[in-house]
Backbone as XML, in Angstrom:
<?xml version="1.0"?>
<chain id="A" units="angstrom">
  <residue number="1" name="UNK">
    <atom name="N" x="-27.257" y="49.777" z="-1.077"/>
    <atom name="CA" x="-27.138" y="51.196" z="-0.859"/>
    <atom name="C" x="-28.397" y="51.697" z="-0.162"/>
  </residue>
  <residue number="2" name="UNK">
    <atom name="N" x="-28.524" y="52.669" z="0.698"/>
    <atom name="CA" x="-29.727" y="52.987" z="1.205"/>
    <atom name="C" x="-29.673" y="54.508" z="1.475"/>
  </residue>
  <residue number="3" name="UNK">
    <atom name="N" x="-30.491" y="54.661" z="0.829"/>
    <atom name="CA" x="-30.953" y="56.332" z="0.622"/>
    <atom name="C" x="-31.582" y="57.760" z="1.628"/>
  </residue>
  <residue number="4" name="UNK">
    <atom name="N" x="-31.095" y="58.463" z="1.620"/>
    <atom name="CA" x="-32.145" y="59.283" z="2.364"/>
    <atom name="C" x="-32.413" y="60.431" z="1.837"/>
  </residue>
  <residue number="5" name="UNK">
    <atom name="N" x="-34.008" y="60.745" z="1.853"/>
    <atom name="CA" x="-34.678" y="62.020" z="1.073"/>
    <atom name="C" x="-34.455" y="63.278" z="2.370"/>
  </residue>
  <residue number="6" name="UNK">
    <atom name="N" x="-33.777" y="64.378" z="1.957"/>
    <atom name="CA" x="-33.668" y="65.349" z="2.592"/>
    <atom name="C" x="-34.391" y="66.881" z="2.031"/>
  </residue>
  <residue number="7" name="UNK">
    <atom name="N" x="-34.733" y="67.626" z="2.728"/>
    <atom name="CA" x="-35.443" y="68.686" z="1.932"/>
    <atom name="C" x="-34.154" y="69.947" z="2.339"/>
  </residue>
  <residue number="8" name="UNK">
    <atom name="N" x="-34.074" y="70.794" z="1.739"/>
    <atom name="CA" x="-33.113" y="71.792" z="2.075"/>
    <atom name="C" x="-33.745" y="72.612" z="2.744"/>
  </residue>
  <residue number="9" name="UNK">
    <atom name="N" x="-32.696" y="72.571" z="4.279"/>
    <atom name="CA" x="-33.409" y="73.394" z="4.990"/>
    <atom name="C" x="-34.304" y="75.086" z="4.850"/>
  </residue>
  <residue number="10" name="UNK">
    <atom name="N" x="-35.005" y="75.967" z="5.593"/>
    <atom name="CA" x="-35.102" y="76.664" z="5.284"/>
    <atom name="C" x="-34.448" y="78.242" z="5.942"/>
  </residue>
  <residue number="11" name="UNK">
    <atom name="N" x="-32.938" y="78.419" z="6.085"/>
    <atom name="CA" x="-32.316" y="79.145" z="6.223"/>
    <atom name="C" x="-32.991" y="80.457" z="6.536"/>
  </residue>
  <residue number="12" name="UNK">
    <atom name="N" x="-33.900" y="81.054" z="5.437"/>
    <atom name="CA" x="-34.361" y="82.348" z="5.243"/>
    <atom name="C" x="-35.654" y="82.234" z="4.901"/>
  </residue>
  <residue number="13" name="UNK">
    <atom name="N" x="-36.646" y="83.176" z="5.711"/>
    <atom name="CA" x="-38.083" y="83.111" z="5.604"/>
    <atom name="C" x="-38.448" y="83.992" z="4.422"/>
  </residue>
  <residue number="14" name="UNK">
    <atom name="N" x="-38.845" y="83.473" z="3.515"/>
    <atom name="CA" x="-39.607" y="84.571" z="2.492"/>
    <atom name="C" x="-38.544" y="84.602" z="1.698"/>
  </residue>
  <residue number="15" name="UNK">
    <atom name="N" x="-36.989" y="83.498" z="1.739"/>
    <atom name="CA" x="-35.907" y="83.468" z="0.490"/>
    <atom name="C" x="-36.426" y="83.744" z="-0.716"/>
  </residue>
  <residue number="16" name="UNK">
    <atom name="N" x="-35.766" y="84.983" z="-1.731"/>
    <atom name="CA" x="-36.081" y="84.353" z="-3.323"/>
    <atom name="C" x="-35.875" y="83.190" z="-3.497"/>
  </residue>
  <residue number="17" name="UNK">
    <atom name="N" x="-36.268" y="82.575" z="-4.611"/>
    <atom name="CA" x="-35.578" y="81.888" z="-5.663"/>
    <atom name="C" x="-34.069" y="82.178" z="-5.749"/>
  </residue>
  <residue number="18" name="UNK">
    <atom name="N" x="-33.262" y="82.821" z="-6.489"/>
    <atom name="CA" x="-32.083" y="82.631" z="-6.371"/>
    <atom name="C" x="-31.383" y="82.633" z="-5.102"/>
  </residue>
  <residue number="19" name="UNK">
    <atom name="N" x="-31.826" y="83.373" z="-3.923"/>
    <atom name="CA" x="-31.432" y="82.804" z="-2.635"/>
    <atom name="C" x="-30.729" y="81.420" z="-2.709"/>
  </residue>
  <residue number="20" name="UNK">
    <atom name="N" x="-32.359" y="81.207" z="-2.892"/>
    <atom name="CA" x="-33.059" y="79.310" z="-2.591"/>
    <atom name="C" x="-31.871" y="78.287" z="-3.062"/>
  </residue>
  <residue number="21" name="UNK">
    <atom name="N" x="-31.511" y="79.179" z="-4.540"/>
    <atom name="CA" x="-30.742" y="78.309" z="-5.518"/>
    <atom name="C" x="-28.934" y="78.742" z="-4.975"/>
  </residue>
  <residue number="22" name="UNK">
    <atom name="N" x="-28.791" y="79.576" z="-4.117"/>
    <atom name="CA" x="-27.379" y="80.060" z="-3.797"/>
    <atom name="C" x="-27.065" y="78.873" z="-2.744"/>
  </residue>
  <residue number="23" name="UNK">
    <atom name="N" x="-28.197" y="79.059" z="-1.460"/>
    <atom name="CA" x="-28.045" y="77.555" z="-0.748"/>
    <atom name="C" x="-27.732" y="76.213" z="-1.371"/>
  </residue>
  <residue number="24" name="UNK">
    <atom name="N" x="-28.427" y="75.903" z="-2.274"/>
    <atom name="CA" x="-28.615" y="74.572" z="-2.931"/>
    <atom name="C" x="-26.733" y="74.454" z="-3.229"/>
  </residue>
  <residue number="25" name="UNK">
    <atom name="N" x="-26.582" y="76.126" z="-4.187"/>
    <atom name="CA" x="-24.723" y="76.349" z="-4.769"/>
    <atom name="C" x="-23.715" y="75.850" z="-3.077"/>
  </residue>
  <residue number="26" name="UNK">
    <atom name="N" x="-23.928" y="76.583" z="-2.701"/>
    <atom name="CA" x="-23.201" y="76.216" z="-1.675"/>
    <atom name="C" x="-23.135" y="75.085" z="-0.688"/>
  </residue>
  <residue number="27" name="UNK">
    <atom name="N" x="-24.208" y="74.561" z="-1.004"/>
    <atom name="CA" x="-24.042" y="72.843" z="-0.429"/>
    <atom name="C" x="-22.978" y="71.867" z="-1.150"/>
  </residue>
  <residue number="28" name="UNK">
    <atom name="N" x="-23.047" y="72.633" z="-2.508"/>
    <atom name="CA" x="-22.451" y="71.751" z="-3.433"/>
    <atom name="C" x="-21.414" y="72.100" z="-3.465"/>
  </residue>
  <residue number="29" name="UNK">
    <atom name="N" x="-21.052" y="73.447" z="-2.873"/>
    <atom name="CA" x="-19.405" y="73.658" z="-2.605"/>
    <atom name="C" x="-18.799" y="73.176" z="-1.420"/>
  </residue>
  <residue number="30" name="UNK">
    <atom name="N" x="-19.733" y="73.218" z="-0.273"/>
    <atom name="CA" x="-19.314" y="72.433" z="0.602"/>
    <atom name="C" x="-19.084" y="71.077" z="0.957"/>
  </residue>
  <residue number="31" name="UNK">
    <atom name="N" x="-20.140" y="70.303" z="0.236"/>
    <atom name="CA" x="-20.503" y="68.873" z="0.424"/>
    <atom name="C" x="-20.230" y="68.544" z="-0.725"/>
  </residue>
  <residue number="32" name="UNK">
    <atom name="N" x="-19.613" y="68.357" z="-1.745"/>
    <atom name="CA" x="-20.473" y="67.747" z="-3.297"/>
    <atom name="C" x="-20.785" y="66.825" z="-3.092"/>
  </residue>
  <residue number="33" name="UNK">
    <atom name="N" x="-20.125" y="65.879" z="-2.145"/>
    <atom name="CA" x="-20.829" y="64.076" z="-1.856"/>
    <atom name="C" x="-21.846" y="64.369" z="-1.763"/>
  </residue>
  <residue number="34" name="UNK">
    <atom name="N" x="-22.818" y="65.263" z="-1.270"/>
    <atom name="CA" x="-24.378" y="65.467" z="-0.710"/>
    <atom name="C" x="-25.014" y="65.508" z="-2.014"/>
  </residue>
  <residue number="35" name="UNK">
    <atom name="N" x="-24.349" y="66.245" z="-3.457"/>
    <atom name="CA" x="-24.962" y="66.358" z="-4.616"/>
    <atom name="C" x="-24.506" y="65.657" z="-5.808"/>
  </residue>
  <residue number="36" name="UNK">
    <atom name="N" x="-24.271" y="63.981" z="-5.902"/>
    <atom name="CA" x="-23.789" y="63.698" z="-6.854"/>
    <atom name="C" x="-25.070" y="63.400" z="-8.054"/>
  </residue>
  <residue number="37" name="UNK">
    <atom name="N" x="-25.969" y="63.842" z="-7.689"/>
    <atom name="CA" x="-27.149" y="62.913" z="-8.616"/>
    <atom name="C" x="-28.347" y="64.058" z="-8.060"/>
  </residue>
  <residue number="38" name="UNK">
    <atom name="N" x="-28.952" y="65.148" z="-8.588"/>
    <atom name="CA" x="-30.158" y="65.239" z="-8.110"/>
    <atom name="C" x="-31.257" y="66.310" z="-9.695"/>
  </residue>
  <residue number="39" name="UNK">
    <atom name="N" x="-32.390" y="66.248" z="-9.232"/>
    <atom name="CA" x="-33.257" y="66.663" z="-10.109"/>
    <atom name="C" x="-34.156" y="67.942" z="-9.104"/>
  </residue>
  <residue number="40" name="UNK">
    <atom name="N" x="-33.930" y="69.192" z="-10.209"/>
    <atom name="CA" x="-34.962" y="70.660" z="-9.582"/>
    <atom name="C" x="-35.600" y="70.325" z="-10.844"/>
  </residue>
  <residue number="41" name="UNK">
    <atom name="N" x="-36.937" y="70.660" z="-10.354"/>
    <atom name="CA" x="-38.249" y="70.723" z="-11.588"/>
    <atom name="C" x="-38.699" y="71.788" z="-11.036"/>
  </residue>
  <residue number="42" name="UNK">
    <atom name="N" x="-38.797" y="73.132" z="-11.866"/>
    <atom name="CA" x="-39.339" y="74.512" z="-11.625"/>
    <atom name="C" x="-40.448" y="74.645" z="-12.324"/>
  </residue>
  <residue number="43" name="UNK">
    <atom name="N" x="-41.377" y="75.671" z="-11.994"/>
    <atom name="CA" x="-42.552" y="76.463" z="-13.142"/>
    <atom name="C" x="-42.091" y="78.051" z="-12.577"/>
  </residue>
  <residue number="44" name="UNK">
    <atom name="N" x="-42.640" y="78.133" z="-13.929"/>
    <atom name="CA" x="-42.822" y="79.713" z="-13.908"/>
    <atom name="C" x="-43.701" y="80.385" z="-14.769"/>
  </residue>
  <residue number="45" name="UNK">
    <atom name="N" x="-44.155" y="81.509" z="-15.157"/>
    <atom name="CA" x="-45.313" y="82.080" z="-15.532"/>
    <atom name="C" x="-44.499" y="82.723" z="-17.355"/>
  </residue>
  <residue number="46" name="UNK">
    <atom name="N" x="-44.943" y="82.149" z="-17.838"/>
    <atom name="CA" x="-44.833" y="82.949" z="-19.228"/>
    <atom name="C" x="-45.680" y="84.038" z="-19.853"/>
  </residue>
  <residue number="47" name="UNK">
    <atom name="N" x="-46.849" y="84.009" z="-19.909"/>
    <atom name="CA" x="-47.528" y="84.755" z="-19.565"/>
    <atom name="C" x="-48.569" y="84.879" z="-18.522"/>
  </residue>
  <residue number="48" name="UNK">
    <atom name="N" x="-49.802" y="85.609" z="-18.784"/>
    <atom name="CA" x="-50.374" y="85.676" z="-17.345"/>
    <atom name="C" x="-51.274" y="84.972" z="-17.560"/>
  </residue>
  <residue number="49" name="UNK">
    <atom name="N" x="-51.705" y="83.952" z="-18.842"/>
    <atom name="CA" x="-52.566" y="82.789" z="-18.961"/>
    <atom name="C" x="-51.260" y="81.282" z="-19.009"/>
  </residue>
  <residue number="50" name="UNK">
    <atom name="N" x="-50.263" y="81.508" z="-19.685"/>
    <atom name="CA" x="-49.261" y="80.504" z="-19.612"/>
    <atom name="C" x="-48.551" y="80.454" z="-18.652"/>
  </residue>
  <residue number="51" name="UNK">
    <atom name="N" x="-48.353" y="78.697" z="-18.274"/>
    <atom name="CA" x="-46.890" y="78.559" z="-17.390"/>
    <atom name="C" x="-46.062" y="77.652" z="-17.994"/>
  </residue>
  <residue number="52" name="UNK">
    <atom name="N" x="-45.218" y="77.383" z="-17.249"/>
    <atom name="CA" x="-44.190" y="76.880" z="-18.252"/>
    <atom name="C" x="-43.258" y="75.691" z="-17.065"/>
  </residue>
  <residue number="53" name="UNK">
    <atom name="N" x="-42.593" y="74.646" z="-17.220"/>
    <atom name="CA" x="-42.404" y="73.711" z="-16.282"/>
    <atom name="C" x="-41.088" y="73.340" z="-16.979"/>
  </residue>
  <residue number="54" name="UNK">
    <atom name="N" x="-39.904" y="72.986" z="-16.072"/>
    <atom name="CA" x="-38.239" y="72.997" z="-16.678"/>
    <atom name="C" x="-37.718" y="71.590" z="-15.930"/>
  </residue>
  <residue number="55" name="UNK">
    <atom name="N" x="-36.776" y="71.491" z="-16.050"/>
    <atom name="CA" x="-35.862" y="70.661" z="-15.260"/>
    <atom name="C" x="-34.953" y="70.721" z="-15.718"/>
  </residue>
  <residue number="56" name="UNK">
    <atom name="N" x="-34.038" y="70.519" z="-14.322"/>
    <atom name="CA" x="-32.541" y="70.343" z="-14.415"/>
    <atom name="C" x="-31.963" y="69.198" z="-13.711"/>
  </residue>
  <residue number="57" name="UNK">
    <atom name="N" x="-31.549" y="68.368" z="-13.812"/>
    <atom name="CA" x="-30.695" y="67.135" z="-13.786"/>
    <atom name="C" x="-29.130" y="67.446" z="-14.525"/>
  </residue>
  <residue number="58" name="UNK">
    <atom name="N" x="-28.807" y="66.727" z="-12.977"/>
    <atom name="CA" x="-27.504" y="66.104" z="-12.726"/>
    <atom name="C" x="-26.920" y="64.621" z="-12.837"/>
  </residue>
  <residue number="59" name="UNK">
    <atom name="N" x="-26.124" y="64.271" z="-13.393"/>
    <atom name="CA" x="-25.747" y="62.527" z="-12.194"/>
    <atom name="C" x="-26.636" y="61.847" z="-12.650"/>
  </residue>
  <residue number="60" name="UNK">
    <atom name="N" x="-27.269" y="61.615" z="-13.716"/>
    <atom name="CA" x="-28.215" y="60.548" z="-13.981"/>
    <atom name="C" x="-28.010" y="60.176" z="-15.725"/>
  </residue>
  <residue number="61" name="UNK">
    <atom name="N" x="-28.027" y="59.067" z="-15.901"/>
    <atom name="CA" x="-27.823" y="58.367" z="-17.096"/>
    <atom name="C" x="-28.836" y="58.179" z="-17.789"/>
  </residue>
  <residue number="62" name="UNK">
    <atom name="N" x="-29.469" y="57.771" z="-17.228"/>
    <atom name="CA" x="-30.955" y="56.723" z="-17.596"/>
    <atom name="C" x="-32.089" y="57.551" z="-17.256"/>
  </residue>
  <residue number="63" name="UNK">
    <atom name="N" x="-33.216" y="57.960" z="-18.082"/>
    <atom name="CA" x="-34.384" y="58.458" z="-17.724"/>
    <atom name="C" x="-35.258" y="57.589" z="-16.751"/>
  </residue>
  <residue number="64" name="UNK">
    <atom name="N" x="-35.432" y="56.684" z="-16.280"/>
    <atom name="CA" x="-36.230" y="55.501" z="-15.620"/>
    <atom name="C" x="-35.145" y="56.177" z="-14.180"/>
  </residue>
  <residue number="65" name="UNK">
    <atom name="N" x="-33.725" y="56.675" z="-14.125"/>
    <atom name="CA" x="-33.186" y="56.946" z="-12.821"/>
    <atom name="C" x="-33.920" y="58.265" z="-12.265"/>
  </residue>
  <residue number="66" name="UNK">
    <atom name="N" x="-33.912" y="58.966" z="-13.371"/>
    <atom name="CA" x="-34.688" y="60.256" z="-13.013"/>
    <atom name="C" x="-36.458" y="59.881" z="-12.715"/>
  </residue>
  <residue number="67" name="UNK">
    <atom name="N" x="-36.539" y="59.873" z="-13.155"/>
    <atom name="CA" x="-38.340" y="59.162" z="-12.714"/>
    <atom name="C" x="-38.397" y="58.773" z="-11.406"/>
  </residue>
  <residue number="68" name="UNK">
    <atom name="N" x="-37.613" y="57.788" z="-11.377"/>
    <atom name="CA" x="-37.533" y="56.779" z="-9.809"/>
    <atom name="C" x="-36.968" y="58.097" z="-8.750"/>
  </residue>
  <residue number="69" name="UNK">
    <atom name="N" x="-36.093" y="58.940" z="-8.739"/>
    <atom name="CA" x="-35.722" y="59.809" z="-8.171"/>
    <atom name="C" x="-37.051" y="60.574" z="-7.455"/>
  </residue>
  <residue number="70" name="UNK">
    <atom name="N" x="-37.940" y="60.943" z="-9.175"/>
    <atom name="CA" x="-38.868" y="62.085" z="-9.077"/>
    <atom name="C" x="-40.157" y="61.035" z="-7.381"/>
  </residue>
  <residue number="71" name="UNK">
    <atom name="N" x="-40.144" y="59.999" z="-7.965"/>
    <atom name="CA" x="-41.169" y="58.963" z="-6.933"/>
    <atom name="C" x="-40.671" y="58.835" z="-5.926"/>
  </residue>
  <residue number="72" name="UNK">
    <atom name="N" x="-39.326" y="59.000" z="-5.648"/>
    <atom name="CA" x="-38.851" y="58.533" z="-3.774"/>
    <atom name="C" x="-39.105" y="60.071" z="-3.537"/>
  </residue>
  <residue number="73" name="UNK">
    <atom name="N" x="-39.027" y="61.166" z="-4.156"/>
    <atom name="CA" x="-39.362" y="62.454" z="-3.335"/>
    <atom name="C" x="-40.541" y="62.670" z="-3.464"/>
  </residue>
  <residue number="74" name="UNK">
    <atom name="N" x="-41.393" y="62.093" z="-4.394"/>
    <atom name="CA" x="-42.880" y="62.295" z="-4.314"/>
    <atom name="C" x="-43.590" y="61.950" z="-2.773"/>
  </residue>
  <residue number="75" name="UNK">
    <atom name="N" x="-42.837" y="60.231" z="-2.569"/>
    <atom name="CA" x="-43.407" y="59.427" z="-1.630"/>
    <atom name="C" x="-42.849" y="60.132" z="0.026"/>
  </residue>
  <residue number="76" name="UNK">
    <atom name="N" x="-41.878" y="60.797" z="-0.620"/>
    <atom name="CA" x="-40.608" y="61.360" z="0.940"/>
    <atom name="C" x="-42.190" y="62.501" z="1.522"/>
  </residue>
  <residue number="77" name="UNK">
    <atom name="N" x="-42.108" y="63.541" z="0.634"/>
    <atom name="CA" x="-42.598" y="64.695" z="0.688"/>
    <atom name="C" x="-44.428" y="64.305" z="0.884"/>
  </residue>
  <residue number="78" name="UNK">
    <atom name="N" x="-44.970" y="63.116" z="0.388"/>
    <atom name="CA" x="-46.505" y="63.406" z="0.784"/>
    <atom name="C" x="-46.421" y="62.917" z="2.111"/>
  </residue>
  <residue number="79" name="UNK">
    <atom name="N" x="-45.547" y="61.675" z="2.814"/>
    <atom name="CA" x="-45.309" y="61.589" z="4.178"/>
    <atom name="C" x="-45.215" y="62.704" z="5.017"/>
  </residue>
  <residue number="80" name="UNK">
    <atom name="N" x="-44.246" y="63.430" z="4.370"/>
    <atom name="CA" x="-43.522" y="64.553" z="5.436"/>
    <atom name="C" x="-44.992" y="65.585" z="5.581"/>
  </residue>
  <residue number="81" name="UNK">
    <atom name="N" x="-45.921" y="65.082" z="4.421"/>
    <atom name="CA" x="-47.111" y="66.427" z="4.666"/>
    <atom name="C" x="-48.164" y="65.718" z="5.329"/>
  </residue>
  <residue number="82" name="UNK">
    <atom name="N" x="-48.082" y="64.246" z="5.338"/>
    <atom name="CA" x="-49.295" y="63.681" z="6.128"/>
    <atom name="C" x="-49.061" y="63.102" z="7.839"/>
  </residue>
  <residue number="83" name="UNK">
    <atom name="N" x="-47.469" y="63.359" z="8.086"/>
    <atom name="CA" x="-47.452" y="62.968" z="9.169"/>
    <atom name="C" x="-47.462" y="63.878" z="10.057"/>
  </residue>
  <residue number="84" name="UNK">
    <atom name="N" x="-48.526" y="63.870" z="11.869"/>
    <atom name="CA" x="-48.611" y="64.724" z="12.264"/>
    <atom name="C" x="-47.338" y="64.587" z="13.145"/>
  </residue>
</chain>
């Protein structure tokens, strides 16, 4: 099987968050093949000294799948920031 890391495009400059997350909805209404398996890891501010860090997963069985997931977009995304 061979994989490819994609970032969701950016449609709208300065999108909210739920924007962000309406795109993501509608990929998955359009494509679901595009979303059978994926992981959002959010933060957000709990208070104004606390934050707070979530995830949501799909399509995955095994914690070691999610991990390995979290590392091919780690490795996708520091490329995509180091290549000129």
């Amino acid at each position: 099987m061979t994989a490819t890391v994609k970032s969701l495009p950016q449609f709208k400059i300065g999108a909210t968050p739920a924007e962000r997350l309406y795109e993501l909805a509608r990929m998955a209404e359009e494509h679901p093949e595009r979303l059978e398996r994926f992981v959002v890891i959010y933060e957000g501010a709990v208070t104004n000294e606390e934050r707070s860090l979530g995830r949501i997963e799909v399509g995955y069985t095994w914690t070691r799948d999610v991990i390995s997931a979290l590392e091919v977009g780690k490795a996708y995304y520091l490329k995509e920031l180091l290549t000129p």
